[in-house]
N, CA, C, O and CB atoms as a CASP TS submission, in Angstrom:
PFRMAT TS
TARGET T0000
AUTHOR 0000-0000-0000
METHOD Language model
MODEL 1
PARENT N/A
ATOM      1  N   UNK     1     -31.690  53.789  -3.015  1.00  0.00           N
ATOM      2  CA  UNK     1     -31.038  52.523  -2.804  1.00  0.00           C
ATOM      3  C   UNK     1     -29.552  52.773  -2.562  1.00  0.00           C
ATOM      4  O   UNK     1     -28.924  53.607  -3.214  1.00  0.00           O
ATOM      5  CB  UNK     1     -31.261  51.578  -4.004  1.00  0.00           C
ATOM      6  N   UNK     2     -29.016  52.024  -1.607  1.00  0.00           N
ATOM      7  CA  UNK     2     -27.710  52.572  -1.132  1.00  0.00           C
ATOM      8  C   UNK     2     -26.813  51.805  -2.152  1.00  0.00           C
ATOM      9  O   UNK     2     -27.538  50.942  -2.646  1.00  0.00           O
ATOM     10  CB  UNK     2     -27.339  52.273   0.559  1.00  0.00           C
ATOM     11  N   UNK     3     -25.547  51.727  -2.697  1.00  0.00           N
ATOM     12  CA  UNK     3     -24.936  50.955  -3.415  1.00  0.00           C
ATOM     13  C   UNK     3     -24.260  49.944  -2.590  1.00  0.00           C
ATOM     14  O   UNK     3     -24.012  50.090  -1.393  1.00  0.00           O
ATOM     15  CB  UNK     3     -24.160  51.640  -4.214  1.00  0.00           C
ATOM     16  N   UNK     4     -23.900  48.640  -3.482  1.00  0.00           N
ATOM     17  CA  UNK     4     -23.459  47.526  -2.842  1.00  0.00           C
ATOM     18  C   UNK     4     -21.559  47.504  -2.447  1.00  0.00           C
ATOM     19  O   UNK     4     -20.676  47.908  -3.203  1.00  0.00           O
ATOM     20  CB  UNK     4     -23.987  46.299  -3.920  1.00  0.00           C
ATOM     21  N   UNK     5     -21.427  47.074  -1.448  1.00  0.00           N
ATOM     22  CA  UNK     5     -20.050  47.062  -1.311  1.00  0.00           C
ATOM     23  C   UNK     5     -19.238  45.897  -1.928  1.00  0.00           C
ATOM     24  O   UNK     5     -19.528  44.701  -1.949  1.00  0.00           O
ATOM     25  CB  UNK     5     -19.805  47.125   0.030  1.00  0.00           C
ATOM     26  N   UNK     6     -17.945  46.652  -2.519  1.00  0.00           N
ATOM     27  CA  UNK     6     -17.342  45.400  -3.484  1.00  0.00           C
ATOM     28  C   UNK     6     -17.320  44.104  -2.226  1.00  0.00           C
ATOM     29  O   UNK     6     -17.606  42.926  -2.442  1.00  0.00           O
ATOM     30  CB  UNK     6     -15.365  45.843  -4.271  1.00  0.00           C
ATOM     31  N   UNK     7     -16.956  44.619  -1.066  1.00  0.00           N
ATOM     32  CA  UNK     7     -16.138  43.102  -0.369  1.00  0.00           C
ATOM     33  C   UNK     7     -18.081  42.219  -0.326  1.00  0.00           C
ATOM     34  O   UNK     7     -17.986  41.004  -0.500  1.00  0.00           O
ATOM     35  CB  UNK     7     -14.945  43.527   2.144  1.00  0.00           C
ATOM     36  N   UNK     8     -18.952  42.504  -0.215  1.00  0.00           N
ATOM     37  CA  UNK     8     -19.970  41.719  -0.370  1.00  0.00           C
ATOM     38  C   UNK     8     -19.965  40.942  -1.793  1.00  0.00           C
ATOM     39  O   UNK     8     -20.511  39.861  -2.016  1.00  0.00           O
ATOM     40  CB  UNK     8     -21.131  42.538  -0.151  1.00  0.00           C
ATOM     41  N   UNK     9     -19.467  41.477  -2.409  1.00  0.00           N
ATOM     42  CA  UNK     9     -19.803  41.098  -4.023  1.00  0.00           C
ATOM     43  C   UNK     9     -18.891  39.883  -4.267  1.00  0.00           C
ATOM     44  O   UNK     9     -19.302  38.973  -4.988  1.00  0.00           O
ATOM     45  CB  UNK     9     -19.399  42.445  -5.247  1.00  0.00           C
ATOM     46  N   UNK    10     -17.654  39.823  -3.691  1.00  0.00           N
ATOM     47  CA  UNK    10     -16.597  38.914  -3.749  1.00  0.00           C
ATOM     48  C   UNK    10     -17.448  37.325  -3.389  1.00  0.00           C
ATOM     49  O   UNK    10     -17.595  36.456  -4.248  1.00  0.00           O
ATOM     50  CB  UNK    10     -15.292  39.450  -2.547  1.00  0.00           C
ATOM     51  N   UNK    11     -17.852  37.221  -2.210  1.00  0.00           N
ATOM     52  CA  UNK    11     -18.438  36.007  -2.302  1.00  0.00           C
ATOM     53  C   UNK    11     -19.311  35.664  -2.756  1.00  0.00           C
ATOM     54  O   UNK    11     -19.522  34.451  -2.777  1.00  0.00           O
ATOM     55  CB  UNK    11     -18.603  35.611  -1.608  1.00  0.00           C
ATOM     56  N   UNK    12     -20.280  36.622  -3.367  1.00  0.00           N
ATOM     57  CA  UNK    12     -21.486  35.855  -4.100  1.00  0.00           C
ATOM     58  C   UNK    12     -20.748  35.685  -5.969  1.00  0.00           C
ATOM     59  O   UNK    12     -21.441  35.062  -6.773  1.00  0.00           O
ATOM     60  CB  UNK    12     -23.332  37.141  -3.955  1.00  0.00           C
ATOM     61  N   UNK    13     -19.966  36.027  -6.242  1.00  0.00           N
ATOM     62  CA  UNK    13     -19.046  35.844  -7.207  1.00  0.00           C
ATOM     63  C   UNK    13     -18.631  34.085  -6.828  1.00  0.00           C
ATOM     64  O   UNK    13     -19.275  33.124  -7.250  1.00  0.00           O
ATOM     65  CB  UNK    13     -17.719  37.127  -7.060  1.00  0.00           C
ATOM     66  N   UNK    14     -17.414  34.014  -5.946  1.00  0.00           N
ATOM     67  CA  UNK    14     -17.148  32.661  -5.391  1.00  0.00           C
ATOM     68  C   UNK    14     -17.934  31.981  -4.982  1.00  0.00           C
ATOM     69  O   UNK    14     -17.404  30.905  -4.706  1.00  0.00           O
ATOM     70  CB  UNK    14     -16.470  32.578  -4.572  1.00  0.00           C
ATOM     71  N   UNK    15     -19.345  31.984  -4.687  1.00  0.00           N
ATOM     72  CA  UNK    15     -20.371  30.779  -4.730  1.00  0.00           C
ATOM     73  C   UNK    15     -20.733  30.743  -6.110  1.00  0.00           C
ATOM     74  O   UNK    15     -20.594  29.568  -6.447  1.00  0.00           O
ATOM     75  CB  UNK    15     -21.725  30.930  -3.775  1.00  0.00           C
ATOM     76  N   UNK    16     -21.102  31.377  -7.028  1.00  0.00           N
ATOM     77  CA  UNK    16     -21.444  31.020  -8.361  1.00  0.00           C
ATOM     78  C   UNK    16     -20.370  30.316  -9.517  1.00  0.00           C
ATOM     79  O   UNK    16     -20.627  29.576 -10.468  1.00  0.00           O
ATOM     80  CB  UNK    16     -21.913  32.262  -8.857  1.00  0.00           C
ATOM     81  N   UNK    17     -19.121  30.841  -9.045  1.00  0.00           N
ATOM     82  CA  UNK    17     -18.147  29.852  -9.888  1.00  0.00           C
ATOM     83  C   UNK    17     -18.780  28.475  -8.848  1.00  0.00           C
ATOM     84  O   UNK    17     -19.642  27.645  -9.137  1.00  0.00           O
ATOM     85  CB  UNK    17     -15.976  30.315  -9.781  1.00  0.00           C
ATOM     86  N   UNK    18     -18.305  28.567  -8.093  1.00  0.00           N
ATOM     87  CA  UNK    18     -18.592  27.080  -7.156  1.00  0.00           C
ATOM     88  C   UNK    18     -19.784  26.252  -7.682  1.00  0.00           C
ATOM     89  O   UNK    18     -19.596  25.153  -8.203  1.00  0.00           O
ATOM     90  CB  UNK    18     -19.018  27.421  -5.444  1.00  0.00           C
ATOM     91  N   UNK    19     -20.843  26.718  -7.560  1.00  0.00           N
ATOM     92  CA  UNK    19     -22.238  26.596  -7.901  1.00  0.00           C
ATOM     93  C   UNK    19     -22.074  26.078  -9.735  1.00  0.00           C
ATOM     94  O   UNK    19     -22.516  24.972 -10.048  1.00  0.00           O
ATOM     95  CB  UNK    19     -23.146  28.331  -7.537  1.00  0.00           C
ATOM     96  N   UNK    20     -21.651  26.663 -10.434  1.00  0.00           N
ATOM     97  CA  UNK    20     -21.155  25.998 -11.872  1.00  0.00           C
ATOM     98  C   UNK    20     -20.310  24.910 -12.000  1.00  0.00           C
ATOM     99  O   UNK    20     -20.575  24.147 -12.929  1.00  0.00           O
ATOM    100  CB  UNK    20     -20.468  26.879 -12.633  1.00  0.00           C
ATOM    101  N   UNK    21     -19.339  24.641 -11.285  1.00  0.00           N
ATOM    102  CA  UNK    21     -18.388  23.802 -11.284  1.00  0.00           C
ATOM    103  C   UNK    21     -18.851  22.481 -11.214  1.00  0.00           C
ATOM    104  O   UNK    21     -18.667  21.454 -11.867  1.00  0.00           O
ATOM    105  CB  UNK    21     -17.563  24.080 -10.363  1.00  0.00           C
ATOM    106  N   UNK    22     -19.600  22.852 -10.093  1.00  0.00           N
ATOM    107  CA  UNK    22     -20.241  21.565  -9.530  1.00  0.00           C
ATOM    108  C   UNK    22     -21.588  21.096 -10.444  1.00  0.00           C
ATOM    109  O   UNK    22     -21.843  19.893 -10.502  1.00  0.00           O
ATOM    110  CB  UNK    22     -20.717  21.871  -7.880  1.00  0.00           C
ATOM    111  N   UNK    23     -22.521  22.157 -11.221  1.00  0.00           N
ATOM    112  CA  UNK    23     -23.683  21.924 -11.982  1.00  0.00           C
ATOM    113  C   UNK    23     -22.783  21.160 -13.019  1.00  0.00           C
ATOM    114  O   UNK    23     -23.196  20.102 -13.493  1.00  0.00           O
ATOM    115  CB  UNK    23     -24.631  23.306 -12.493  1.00  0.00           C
ATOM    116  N   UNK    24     -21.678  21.625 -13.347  1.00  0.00           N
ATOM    117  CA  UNK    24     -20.924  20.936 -15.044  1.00  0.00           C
ATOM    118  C   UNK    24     -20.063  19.578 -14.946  1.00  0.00           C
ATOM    119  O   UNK    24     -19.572  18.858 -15.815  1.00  0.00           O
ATOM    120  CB  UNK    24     -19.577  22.174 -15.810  1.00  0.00           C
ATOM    121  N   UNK    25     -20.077  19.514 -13.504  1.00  0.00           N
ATOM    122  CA  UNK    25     -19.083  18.353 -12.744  1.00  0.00           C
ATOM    123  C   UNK    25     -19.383  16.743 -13.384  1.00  0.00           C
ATOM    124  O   UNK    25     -20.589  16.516 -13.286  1.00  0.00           O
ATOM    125  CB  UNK    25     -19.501  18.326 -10.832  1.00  0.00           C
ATOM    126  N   UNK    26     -19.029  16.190 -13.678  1.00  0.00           N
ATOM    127  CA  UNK    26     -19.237  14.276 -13.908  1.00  0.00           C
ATOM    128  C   UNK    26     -19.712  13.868 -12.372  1.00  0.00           C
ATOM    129  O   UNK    26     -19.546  14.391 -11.270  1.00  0.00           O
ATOM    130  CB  UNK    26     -17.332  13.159 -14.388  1.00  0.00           C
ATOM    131  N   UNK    27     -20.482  12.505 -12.915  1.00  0.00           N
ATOM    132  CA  UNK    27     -20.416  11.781 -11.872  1.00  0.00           C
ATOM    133  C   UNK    27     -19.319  10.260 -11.673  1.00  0.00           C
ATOM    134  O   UNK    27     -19.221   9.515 -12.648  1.00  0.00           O
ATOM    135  CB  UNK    27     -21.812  11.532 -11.793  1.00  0.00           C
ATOM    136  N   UNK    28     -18.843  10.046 -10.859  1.00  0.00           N
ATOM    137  CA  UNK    28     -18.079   9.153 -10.832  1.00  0.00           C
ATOM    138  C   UNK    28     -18.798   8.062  -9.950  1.00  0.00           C
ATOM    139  O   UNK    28     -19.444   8.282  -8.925  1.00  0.00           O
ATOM    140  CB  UNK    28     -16.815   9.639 -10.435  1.00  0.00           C
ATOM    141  N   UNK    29     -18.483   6.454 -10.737  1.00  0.00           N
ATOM    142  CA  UNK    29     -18.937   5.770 -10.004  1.00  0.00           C
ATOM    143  C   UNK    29     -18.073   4.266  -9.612  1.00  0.00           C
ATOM    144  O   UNK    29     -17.179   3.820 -10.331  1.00  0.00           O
ATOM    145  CB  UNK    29     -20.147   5.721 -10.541  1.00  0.00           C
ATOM    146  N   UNK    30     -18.451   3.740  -8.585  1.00  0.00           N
ATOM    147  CA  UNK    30     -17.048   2.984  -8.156  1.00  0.00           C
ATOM    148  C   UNK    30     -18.061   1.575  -8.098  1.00  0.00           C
ATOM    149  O   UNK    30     -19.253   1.623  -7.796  1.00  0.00           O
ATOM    150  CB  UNK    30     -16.029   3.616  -6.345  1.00  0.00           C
ATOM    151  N   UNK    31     -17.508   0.649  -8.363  1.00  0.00           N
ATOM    152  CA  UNK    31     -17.988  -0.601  -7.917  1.00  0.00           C
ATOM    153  C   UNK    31     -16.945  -2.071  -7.960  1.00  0.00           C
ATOM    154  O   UNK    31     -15.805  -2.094  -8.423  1.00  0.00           O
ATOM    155  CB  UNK    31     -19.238  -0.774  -8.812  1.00  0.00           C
ATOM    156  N   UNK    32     -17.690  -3.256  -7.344  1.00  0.00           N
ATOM    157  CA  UNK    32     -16.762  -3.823  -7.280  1.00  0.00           C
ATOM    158  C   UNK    32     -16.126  -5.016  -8.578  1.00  0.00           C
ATOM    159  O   UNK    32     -16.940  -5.084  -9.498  1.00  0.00           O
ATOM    160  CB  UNK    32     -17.053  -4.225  -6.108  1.00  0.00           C
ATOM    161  N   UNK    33     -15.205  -5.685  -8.744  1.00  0.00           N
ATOM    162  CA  UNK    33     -14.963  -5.967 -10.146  1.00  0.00           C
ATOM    163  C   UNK    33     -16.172  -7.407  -9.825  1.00  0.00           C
ATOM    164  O   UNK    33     -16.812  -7.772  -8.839  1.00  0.00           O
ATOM    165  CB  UNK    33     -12.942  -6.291 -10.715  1.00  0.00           C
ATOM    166  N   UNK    34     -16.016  -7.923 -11.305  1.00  0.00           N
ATOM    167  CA  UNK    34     -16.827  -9.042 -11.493  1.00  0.00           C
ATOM    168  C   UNK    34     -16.265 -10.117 -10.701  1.00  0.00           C
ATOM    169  O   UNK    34     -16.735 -10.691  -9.719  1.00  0.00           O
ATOM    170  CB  UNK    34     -16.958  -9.409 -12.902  1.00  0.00           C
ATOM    171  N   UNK    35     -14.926 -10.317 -11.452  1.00  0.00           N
ATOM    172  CA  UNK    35     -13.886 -11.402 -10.349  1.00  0.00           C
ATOM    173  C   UNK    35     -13.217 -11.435  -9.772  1.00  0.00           C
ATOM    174  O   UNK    35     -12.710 -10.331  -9.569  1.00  0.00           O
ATOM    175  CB  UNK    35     -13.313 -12.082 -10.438  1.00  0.00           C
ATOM    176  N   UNK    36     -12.499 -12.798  -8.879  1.00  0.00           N
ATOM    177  CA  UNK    36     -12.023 -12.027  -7.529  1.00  0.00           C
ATOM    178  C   UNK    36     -10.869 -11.383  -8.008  1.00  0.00           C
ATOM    179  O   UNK    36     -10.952 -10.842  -9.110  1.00  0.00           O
ATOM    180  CB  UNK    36     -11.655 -12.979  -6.163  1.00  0.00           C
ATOM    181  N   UNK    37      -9.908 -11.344  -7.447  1.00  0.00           N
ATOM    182  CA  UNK    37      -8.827 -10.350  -7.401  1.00  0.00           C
ATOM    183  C   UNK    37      -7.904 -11.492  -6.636  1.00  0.00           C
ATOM    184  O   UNK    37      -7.939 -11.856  -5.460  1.00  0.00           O
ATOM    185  CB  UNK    37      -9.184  -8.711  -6.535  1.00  0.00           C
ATOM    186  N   UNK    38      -7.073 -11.920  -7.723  1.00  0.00           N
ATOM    187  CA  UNK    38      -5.589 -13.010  -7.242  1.00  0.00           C
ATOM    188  C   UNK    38      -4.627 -12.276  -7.419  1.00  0.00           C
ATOM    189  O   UNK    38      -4.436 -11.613  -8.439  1.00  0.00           O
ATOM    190  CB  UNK    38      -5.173 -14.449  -8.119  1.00  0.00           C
ATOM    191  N   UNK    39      -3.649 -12.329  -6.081  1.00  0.00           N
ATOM    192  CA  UNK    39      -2.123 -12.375  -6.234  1.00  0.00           C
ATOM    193  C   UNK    39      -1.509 -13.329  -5.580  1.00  0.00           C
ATOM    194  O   UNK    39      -1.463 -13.786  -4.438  1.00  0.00           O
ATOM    195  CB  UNK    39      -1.486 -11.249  -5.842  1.00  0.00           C
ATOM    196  N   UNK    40      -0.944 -13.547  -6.847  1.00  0.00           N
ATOM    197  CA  UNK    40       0.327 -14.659  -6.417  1.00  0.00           C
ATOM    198  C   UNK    40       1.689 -13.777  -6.123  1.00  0.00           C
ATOM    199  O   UNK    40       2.133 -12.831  -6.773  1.00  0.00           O
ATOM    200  CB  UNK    40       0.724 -15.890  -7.867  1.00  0.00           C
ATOM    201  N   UNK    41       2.219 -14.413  -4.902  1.00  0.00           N
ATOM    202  CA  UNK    41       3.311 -14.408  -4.206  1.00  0.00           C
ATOM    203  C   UNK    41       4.195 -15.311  -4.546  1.00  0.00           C
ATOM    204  O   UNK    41       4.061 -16.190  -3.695  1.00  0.00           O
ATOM    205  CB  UNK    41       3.088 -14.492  -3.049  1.00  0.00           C
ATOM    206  N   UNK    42       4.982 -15.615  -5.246  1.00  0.00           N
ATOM    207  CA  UNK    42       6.073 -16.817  -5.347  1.00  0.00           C
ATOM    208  C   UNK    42       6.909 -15.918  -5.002  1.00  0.00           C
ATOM    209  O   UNK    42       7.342 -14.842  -5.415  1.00  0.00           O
ATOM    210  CB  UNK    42       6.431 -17.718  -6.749  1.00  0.00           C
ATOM    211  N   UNK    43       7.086 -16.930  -3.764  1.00  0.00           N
ATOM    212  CA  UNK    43       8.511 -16.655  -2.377  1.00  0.00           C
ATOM    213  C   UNK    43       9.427 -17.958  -2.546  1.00  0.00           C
ATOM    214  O   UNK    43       8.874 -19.045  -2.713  1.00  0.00           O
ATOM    215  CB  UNK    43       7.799 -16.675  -0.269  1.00  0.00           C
ATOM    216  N   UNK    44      10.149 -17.908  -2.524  1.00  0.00           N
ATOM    217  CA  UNK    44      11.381 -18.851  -2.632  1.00  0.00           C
ATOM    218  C   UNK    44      12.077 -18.197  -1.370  1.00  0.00           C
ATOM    219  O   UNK    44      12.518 -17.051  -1.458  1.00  0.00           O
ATOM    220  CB  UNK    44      12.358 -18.791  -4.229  1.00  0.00           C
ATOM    221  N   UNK    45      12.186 -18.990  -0.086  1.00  0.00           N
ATOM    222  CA  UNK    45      12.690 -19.377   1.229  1.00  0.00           C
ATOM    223  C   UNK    45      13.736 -20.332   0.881  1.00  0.00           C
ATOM    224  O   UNK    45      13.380 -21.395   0.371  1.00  0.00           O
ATOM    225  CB  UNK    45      11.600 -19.983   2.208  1.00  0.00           C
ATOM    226  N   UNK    46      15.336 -20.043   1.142  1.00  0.00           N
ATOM    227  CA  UNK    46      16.236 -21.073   1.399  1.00  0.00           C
ATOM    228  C   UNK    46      16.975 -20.358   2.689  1.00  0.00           C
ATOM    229  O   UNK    46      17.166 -19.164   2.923  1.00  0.00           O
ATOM    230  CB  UNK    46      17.229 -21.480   0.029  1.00  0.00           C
ATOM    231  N   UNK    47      17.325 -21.566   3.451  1.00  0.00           N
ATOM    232  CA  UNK    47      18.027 -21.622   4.900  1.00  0.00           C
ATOM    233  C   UNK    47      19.181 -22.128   4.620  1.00  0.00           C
ATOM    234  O   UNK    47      19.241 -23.271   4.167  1.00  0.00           O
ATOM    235  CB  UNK    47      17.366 -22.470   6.043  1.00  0.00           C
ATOM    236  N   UNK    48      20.372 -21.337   4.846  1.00  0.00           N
ATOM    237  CA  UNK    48      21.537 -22.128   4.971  1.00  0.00           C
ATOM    238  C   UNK    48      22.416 -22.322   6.115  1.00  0.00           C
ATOM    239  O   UNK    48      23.089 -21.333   6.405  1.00  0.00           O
ATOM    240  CB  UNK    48      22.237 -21.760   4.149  1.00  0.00           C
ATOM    241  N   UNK    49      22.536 -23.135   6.677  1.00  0.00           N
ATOM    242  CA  UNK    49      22.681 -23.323   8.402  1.00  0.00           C
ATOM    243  C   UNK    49      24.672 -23.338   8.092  1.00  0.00           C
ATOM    244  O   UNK    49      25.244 -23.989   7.218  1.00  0.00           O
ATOM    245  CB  UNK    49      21.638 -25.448   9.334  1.00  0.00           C
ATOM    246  N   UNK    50      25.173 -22.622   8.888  1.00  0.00           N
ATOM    247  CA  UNK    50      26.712 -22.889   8.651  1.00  0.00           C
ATOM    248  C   UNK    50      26.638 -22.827  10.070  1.00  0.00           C
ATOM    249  O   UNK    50      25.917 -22.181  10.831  1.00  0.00           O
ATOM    250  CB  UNK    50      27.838 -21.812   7.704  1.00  0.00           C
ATOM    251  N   UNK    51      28.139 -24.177  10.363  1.00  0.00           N
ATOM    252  CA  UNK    51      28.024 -24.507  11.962  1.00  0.00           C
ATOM    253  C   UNK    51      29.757 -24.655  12.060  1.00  0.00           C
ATOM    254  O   UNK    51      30.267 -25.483  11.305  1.00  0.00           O
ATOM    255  CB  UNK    51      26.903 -26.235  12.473  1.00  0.00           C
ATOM    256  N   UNK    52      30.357 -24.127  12.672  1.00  0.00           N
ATOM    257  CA  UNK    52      31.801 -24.814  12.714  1.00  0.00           C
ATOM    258  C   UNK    52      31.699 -26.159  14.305  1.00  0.00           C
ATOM    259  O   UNK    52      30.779 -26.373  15.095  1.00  0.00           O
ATOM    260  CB  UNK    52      33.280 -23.136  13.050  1.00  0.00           C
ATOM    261  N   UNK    53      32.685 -26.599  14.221  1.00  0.00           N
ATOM    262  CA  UNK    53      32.911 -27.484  15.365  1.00  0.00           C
ATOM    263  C   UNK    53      34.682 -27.517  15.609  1.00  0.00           C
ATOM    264  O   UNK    53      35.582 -27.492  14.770  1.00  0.00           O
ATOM    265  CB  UNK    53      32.186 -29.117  14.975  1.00  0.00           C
ATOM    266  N   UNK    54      34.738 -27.584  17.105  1.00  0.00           N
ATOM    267  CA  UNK    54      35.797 -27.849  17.299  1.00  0.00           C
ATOM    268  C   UNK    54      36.690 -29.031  16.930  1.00  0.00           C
ATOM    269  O   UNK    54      36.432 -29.284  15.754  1.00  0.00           O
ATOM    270  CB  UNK    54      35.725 -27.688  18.201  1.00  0.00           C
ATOM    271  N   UNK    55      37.162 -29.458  17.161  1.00  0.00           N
ATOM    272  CA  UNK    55      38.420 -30.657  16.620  1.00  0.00           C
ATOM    273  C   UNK    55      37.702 -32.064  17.479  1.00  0.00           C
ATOM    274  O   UNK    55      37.208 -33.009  16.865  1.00  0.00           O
ATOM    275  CB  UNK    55      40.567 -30.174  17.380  1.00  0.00           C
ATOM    276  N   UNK    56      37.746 -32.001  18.645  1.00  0.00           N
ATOM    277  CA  UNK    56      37.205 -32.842  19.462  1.00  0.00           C
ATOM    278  C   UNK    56      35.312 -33.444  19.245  1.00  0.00           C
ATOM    279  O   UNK    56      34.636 -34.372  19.690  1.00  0.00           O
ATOM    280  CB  UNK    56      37.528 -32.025  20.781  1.00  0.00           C
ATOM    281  N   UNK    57      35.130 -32.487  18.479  1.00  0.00           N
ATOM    282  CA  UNK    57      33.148 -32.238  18.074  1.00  0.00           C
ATOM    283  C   UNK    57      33.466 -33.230  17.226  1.00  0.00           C
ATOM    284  O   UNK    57      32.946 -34.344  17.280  1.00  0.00           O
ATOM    285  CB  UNK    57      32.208 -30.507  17.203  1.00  0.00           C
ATOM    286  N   UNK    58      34.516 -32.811  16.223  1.00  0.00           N
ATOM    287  CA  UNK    58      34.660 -33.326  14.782  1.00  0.00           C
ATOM    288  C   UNK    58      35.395 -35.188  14.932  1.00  0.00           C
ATOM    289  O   UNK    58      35.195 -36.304  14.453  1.00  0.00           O
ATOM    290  CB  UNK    58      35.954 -31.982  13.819  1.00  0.00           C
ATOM    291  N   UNK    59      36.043 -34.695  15.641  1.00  0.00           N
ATOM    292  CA  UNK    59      36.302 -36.176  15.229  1.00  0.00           C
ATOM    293  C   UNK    59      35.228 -36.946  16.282  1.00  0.00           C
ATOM    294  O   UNK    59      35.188 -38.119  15.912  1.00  0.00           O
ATOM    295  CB  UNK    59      38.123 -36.701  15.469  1.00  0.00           C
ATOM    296  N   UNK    60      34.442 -36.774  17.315  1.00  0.00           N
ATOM    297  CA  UNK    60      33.895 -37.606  17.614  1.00  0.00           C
ATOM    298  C   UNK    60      32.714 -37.977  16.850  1.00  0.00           C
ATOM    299  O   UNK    60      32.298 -39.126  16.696  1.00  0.00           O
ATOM    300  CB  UNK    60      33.787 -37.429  18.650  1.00  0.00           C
ATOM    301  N   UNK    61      32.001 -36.468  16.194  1.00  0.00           N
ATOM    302  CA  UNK    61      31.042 -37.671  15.029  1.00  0.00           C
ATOM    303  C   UNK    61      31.700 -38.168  13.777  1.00  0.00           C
ATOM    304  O   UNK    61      30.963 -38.868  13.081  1.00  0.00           O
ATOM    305  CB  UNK    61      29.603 -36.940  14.305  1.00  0.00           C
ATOM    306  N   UNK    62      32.329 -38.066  13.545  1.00  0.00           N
ATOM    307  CA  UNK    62      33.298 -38.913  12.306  1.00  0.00           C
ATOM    308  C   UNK    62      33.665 -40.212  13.428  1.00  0.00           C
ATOM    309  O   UNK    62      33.862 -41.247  12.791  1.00  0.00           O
ATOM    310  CB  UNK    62      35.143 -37.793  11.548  1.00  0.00           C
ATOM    311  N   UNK    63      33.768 -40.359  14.533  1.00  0.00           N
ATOM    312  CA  UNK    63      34.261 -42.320  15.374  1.00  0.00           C
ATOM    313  C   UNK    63      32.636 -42.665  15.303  1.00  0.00           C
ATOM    314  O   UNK    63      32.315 -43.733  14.781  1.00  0.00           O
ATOM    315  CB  UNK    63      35.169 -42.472  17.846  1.00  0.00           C
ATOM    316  N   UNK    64      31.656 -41.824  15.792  1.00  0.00           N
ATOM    317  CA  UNK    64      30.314 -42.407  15.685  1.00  0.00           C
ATOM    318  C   UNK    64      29.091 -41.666  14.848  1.00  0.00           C
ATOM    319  O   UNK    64      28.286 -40.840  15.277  1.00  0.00           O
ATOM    320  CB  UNK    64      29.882 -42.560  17.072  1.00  0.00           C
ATOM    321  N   UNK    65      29.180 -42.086  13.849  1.00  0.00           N
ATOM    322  CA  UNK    65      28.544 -41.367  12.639  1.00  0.00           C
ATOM    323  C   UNK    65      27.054 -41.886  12.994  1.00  0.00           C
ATOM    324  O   UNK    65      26.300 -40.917  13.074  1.00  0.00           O
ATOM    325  CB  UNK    65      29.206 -41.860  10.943  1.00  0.00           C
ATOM    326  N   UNK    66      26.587 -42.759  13.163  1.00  0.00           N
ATOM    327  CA  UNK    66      25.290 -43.003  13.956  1.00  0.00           C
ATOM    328  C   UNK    66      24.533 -42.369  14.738  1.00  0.00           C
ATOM    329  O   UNK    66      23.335 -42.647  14.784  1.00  0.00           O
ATOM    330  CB  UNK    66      25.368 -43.724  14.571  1.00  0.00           C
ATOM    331  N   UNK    67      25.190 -41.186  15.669  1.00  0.00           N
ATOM    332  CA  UNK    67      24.634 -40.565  16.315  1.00  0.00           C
ATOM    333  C   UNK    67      24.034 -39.547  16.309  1.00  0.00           C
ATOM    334  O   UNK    67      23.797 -38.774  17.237  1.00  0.00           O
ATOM    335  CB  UNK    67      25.028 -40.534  16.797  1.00  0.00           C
ATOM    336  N   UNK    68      23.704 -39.498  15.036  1.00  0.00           N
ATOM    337  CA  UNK    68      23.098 -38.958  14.355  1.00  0.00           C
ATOM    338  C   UNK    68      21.977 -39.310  13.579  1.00  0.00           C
ATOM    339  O   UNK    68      21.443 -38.474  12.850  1.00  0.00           O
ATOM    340  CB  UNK    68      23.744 -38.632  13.911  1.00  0.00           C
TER
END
């Protein structure tokens, strides 16, 4: 019988750790929850509009405030 060469021996070494790892491994299991799943978002949106006007803008809606 001829003897075995180490570099053959290396992987049947690394399949048997492998091969254990996986025999001793957990199982994990995923599912979905009972209820739904809420998120609340409270967004608070404020707009603040800044406008200048010229002199002539200004006093004409201050003579006719109605026109508005």
């Amino acid at each position: 019988m001829a003897p075995v060469k180490r570099a053959t021996l290396v992987p049947m070494y690394r399949i048997a750790v492998i091969a254990a790892a996986v025999g001793l491994g957990g199982c994990v299991n995923v599912s979905a929850p009972d209820k739904p799943i809420v998120i609340n978002l409270n967004i608070n949106i404020t707009q603040e509009v800044v406008y200048k006007l010229d002199g002539e803008a200004k006093s004409l809606i201050q003579n006719n405030p109605g026109i508005f």
